[in-house]
LUMVEXGU-744291 format. One record per residue (C-alpha): residue in three letters; x, z, y. Coordinates in nm, 4 decimals, always signed. Layout:
N
ala  X  Z  Y
...
END
This chain:
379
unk  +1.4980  -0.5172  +3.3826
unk  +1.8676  -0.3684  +3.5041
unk  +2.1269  -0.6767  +3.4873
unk  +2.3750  -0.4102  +3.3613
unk  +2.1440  -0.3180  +3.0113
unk  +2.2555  -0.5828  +2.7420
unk  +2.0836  -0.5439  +2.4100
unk  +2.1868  -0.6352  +2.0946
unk  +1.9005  -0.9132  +2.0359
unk  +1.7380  -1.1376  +2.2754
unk  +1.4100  -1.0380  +2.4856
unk  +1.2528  -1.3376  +2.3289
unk  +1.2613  -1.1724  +1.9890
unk  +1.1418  -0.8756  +2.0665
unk  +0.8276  -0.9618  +2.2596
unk  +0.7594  -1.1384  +1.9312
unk  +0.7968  -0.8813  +1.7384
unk  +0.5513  -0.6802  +2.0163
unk  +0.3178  -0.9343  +1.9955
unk  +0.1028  -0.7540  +1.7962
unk  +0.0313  -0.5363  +2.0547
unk  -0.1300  -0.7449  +2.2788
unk  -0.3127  -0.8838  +2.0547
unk  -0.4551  -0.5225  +1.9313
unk  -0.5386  -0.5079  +2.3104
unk  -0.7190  -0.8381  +2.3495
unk  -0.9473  -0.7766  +2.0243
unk  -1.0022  -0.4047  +2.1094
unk  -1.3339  -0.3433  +2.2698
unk  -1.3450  -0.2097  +2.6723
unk  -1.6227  +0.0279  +2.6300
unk  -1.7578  +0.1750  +2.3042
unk  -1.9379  +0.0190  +2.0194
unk  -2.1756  +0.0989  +1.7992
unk  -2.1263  +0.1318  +1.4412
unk  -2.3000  +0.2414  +1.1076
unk  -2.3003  +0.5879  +0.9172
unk  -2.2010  +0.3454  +0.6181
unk  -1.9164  +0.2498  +0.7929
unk  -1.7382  +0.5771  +0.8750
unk  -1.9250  +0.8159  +0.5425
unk  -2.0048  +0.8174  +0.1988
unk  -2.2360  +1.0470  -0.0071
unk  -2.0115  +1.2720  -0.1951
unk  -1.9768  +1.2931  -0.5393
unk  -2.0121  +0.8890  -0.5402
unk  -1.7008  +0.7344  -0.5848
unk  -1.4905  +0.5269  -0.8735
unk  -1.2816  +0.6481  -1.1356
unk  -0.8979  +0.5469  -1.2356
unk  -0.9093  +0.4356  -1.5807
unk  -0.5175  +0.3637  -1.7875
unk  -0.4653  +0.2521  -2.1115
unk  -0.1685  +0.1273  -2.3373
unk  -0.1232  -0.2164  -2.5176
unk  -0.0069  -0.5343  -2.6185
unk  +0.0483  -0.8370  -2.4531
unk  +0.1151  -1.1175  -2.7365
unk  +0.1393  -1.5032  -2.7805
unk  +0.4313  -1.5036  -2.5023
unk  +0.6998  -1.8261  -2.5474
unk  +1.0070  -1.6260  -2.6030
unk  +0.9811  -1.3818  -2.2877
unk  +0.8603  -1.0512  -2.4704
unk  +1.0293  -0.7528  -2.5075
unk  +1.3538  -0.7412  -2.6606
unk  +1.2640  -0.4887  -2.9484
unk  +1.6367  -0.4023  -3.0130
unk  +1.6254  -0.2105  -2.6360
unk  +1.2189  -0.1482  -2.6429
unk  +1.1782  +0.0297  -3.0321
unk  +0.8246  +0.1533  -2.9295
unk  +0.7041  -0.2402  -2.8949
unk  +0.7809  -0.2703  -3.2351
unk  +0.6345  +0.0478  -3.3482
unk  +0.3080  -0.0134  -3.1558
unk  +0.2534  -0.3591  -3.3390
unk  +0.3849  -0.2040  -3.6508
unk  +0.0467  +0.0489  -3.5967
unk  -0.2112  -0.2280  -3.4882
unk  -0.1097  -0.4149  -3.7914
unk  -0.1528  -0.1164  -4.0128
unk  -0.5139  -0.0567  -3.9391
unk  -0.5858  -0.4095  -4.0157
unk  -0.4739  -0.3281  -4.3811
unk  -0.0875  -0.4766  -4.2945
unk  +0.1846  -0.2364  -4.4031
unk  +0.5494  -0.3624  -4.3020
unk  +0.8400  -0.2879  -4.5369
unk  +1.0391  +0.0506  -4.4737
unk  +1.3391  -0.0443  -4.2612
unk  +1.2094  -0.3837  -4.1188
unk  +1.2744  -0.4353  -3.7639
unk  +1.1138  -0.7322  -3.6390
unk  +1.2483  -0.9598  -3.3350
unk  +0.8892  -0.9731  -3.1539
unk  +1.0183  -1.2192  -2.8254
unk  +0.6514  -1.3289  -2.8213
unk  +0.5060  -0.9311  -2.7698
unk  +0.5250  -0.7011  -2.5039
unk  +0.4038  -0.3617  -2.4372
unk  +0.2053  -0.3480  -2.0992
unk  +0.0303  -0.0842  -1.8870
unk  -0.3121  -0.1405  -1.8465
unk  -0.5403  +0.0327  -1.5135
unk  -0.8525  -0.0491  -1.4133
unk  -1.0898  +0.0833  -1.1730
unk  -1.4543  +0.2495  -1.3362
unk  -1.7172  +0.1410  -0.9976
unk  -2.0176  +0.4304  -0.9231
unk  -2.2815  +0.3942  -1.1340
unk  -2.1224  +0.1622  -1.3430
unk  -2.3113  +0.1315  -1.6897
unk  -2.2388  +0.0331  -2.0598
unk  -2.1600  -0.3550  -2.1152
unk  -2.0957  -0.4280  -1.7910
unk  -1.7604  -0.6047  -1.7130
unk  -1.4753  -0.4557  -1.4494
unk  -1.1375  -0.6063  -1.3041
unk  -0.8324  -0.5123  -1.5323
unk  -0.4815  -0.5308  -1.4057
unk  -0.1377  -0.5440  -1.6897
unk  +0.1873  -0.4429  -1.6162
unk  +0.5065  -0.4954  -1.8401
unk  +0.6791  -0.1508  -1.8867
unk  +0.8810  -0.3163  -2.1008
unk  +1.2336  -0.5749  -2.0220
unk  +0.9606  -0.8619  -2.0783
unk  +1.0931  -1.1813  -1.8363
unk  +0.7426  -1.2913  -1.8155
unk  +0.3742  -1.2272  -1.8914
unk  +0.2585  -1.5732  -1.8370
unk  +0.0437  -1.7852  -2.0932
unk  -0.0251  -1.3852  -2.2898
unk  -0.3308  -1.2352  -2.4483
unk  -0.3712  -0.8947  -2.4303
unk  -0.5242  -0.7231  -2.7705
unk  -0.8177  -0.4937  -2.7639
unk  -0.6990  -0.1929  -2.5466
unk  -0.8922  +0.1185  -2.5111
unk  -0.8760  +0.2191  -2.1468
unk  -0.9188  +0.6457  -2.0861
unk  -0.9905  +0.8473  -1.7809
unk  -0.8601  +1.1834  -1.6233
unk  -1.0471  +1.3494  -1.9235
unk  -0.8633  +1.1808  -2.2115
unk  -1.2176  +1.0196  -2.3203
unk  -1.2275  +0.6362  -2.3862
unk  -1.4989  +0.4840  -2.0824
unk  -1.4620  +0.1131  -2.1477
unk  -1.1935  -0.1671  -2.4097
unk  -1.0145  -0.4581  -2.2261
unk  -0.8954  -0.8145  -2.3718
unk  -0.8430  -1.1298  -2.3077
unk  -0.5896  -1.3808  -2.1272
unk  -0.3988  -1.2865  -1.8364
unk  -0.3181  -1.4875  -1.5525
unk  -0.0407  -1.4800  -1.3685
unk  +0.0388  -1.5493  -1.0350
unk  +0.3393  -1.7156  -1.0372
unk  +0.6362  -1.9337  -1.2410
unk  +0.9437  -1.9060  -1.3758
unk  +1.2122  -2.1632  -1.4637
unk  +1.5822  -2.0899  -1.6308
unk  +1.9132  -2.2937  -1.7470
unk  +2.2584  -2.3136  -1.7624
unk  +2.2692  -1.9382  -1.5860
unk  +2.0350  -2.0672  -1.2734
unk  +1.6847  -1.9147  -1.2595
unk  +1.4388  -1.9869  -1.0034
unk  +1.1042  -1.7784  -0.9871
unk  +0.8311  -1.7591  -0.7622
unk  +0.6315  -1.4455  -0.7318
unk  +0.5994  -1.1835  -0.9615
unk  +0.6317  -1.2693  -1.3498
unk  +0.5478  -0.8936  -1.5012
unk  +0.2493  -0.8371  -1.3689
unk  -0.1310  -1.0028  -1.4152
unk  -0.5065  -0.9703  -1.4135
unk  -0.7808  -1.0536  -1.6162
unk  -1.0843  -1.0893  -1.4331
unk  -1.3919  -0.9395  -1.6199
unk  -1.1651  -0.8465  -1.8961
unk  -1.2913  -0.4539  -1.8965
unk  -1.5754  -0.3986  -2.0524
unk  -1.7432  -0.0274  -1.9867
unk  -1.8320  +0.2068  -2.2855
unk  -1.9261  +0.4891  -2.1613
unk  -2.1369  +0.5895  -1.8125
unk  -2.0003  +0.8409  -1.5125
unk  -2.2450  +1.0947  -1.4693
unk  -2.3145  +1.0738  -1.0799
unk  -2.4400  +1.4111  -0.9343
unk  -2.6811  +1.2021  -0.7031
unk  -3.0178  +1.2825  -0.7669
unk  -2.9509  +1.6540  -0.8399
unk  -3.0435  +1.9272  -0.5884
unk  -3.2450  +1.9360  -0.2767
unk  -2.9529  +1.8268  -0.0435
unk  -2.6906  +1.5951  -0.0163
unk  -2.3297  +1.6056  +0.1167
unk  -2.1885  +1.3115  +0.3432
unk  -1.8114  +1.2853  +0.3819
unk  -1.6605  +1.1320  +0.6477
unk  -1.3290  +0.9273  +0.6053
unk  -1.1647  +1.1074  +0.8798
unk  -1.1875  +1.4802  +0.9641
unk  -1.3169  +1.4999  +1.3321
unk  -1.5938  +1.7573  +1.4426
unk  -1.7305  +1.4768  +1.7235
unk  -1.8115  +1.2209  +1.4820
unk  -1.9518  +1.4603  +1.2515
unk  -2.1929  +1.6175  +1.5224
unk  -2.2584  +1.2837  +1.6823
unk  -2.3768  +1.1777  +1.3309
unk  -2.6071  +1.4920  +1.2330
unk  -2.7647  +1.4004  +1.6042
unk  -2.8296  +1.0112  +1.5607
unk  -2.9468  +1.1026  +1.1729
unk  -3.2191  +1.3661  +1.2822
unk  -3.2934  +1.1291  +1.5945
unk  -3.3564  +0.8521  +1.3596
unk  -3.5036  +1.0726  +1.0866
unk  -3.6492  +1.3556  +1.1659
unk  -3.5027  +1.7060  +1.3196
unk  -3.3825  +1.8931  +1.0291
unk  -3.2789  +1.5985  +0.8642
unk  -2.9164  +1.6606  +0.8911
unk  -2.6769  +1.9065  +0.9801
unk  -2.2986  +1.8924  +1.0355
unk  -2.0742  +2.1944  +0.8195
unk  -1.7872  +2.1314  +0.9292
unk  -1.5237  +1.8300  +1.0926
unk  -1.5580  +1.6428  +0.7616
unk  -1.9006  +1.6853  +0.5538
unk  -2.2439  +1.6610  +0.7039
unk  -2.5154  +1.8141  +0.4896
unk  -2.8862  +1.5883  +0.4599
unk  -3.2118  +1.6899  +0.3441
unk  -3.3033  +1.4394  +0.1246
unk  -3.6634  +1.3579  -0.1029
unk  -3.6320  +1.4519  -0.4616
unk  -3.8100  +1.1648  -0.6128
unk  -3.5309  +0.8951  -0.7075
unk  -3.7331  +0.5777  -0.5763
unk  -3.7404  +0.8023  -0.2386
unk  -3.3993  +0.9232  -0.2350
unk  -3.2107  +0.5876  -0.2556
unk  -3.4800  +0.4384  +0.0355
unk  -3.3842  +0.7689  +0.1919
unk  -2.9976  +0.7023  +0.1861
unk  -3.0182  +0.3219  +0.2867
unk  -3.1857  +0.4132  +0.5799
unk  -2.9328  +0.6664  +0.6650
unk  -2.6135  +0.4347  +0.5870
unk  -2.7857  +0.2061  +0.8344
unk  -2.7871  +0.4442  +1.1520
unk  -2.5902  +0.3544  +1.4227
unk  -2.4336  +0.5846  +1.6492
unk  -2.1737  +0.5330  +1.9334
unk  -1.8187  +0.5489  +1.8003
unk  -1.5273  +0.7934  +1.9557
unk  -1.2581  +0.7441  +2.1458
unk  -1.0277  +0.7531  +1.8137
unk  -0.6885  +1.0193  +1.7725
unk  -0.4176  +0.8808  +1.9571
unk  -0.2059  +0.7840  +1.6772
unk  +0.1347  +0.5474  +1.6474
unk  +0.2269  +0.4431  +1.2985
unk  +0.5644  +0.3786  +1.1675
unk  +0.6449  +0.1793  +0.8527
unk  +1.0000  +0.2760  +0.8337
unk  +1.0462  +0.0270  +0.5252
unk  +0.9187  -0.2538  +0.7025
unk  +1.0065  -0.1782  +1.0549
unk  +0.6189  -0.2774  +1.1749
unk  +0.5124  +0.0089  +1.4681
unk  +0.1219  -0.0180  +1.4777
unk  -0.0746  +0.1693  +1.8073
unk  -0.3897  +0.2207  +1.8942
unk  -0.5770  +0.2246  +2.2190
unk  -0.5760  +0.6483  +2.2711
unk  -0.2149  +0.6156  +2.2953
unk  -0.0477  +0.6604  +2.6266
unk  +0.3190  +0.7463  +2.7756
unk  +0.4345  +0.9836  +3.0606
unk  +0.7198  +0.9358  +3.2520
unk  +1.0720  +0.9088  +3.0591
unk  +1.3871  +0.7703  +3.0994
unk  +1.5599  +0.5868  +2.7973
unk  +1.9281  +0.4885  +2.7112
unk  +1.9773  +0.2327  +2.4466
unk  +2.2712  +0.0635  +2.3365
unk  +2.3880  -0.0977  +1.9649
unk  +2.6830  +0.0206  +1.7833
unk  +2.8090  -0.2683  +1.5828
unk  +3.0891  -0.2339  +1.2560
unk  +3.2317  -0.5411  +1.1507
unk  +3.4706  -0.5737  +0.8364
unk  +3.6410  -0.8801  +0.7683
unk  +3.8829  -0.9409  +0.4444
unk  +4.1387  -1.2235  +0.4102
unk  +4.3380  -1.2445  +0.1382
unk  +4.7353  -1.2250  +0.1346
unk  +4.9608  -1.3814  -0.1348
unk  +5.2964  -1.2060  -0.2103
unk  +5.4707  -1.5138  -0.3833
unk  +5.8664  -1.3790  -0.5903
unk  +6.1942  -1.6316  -0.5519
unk  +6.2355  -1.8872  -0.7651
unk  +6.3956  -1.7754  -1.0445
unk  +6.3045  -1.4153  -1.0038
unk  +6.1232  -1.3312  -1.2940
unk  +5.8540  -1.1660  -1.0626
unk  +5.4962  -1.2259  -1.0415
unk  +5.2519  -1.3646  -0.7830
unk  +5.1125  -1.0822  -0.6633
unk  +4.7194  -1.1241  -0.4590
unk  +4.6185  -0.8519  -0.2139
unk  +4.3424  -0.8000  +0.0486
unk  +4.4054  -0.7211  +0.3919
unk  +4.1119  -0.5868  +0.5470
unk  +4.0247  -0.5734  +0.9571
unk  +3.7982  -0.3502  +1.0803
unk  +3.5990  -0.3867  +1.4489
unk  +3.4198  -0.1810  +1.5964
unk  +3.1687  -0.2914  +1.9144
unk  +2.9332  -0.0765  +2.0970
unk  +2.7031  -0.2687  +2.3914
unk  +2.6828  -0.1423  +2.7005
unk  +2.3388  +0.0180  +2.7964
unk  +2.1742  +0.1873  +3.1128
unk  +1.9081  +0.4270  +3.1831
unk  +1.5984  +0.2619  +3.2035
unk  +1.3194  +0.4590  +3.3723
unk  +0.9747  +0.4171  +3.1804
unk  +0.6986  +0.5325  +3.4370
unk  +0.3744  +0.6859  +3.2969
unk  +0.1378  +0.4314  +3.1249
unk  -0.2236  +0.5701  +3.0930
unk  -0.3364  +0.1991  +2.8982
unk  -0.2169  +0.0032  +2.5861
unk  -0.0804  -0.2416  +2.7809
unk  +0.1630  -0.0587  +2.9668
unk  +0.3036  +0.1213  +2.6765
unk  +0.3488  -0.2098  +2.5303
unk  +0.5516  -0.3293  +2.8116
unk  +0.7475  -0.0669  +2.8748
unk  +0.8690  -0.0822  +2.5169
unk  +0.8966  -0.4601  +2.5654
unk  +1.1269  -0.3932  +2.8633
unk  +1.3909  -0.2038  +2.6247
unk  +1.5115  -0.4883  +2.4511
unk  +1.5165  -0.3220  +2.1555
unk  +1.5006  -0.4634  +1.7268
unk  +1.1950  -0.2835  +1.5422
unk  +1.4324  -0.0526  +1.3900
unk  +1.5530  +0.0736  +1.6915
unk  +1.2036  +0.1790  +1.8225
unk  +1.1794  +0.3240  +1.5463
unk  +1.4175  +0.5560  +1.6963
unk  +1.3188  +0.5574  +2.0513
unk  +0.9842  +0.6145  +1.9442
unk  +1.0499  +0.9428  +1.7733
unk  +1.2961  +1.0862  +2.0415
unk  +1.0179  +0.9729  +2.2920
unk  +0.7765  +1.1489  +2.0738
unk  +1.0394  +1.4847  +2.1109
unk  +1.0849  +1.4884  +2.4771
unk  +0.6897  +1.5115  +2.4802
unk  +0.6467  +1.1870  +2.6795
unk  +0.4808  +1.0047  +2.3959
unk  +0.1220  +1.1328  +2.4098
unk  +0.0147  +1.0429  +1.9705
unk  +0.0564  +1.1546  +1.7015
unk  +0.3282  +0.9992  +1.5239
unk  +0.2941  +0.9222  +1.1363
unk  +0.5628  +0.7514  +0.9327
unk  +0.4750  +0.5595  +0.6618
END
């Protein structure tokens, strides 16, 4: 690297930080693997439903809503009473610190059927301090259609604790939040259209016309010609038995071919709330040149006393003197040749010098002078 480029944080740190990089490079194949039509498709129309719902979290110790800010805790309990034959008087507003009103969501599986338990997960929407040690009463949990699909209850649990005195608090992990595993329970079954028609549709996680026509080949190769046939970059359509028994021996033989994967879209991802820059092995780097330097701002305040005579009948006055500074490092053009593997884009970022955030500039004016040969996605 040029003597005369001084970053603003040591190399050490940021070949750390790159790290991940060569790691990606050591655990990424050479030549190309194999993998299964499970792996990279699903049969469409198969696929899990959101479910939300609306309840009550009760038997907290003192860290429930406070109803005075949260009226519509009050009024919810108010209602669940009521339709156990409980009317409270007109004008009574009760301090409920043991009752919270929570968000409920839950996730309906594919071919989920009635009585069968699911994963629920409760959120405070409430000023609650803390979920811990709660029950949550019987909520009715509702999908995209308004229609009730399956009830949760039970005790939550909590990932984490709490502690508070004398204005000190100390908590670890996140108090508003919990699960209760097996707490769903489903009412009502998801019509899935899978045994309806003479054809069935795969989708592909990823739009690409390769991998689509690469799997329509290794299906009718495995199959039968005629078994499959690719539509377009994302679906591939399959002739599939009509009997059911048929069908689903039908589909697990399918989910088991294998077929060779592709070289994947050369793709850099940017987490810009995070900082992390994640690459994969299409992506390569033609010749650039890079300046980077690090403009630092530095504000310092000292306080200044303005103290009267004696006798003065003035007062002490306290006032803030403030000194600003303003440092900007020195940096040189650094030539980046072209890099045609992983591991020369990774050291030629390496050789900047620069902290995560600032790739996260270089990256994108890299990606604008056309040297960076991805696709860049920030996240």
């Amino acid at each position: 690297m040029n003597p005369a480029f001084r970053p603003a944080m040591s190399i050490g740190r940021a070949a750390r930080h790159l790290m991940v990089f060569c790691l990606m490079l050591a655990l990424w194949p050479a030549a190309a693997q194999s993998i299964r039509v499970k792996e990279i498709a699903a049969v469409q129309g198969v696929r899990s439903n959101m479910l939300t719902g609306y309840g009550l979290v009760v038997g907290l110790d003192g860290t429930g809503d406070q109803t005075t800010q949260m009226p519509y805790t009050s009024q919810s309990l108010a209602n669940f009473l009521q339709q156990h034959g409980l009317t409270l008087p007109a004008g009574a507003n009760p301090q409920l610190k043991n009752v919270a009103a929570v968000m409920v969501t839950a996730e309906l599986p594919a071919f989920a059927r009635p009585g069968q338990a699911i994963d629920v997960t409760v959120s405070s929407i409430g000023n609650a301090k803390s979920l811990r040690g709660g029950t949550l009463i019987v909520t009715p949990l509702r999908g995209a259609d308004g229609e009730i699909y399956a009830l949760a209850q039970g005790n939550l649990m909590v990932g984490g604790a709490g502690a508070s005195a004398g204005g000190s608090k100390v908590q670890i992990n996140h108090l508003s939040a919990g699960r209760i595993p097996g707490g769903g329970q489903v009412e009502r079954a998801v019509p899935t259209p899978l045994h309806g028609g003479d054809t069935l549709d795969l989708g592909l996680n990823s739009h690409d016309f390769q991998t689509a026509s690469r799997v329509s080949d290794a299906i009718n190769k495995a199959l039968g010609a005629g078994t499959a046939s690719a539509i377009d970059g994302r679906v591939v359509r399959l002739n599939a038995p009509t009997d059911p028994g048929a069908r689903v021996a039908f589909l697990a033989r399918v989910e088991e071919v294998r077929i060779e994967s592709s070289v994947p879209t050369a793709k850099v991802v940017i987490n810009a709330r995070t900082g992390s820059i994640v690459m994969n092995q299409a992506v390569t780097l033609g010749a650039v040149a890079v300046a980077h330097g690090n403009l630092s701002v530095s504000i310092s305040s000292t306080p200044v006393i303005s103290q009267p005579a004696p006798f003065s009948g003035g007062e002490t006055v306290v006032r803030e003197q403030a000194n600003i500074q303003i440092s900007q490092d020195k940096g040189s053009l650094i030539q980046m040749g072209p890099a045609a593997k992983l591991a020369d884009v990774v050291k030629a970022l390496n050789a900047l010098g620069a902290t995560p955030q600032d790739l996260l500039a270089i990256l994108q004016a890299i990606k604008a002078s056309g040297a960076l040969n991805a696709e860049l996605e920030v996240i």
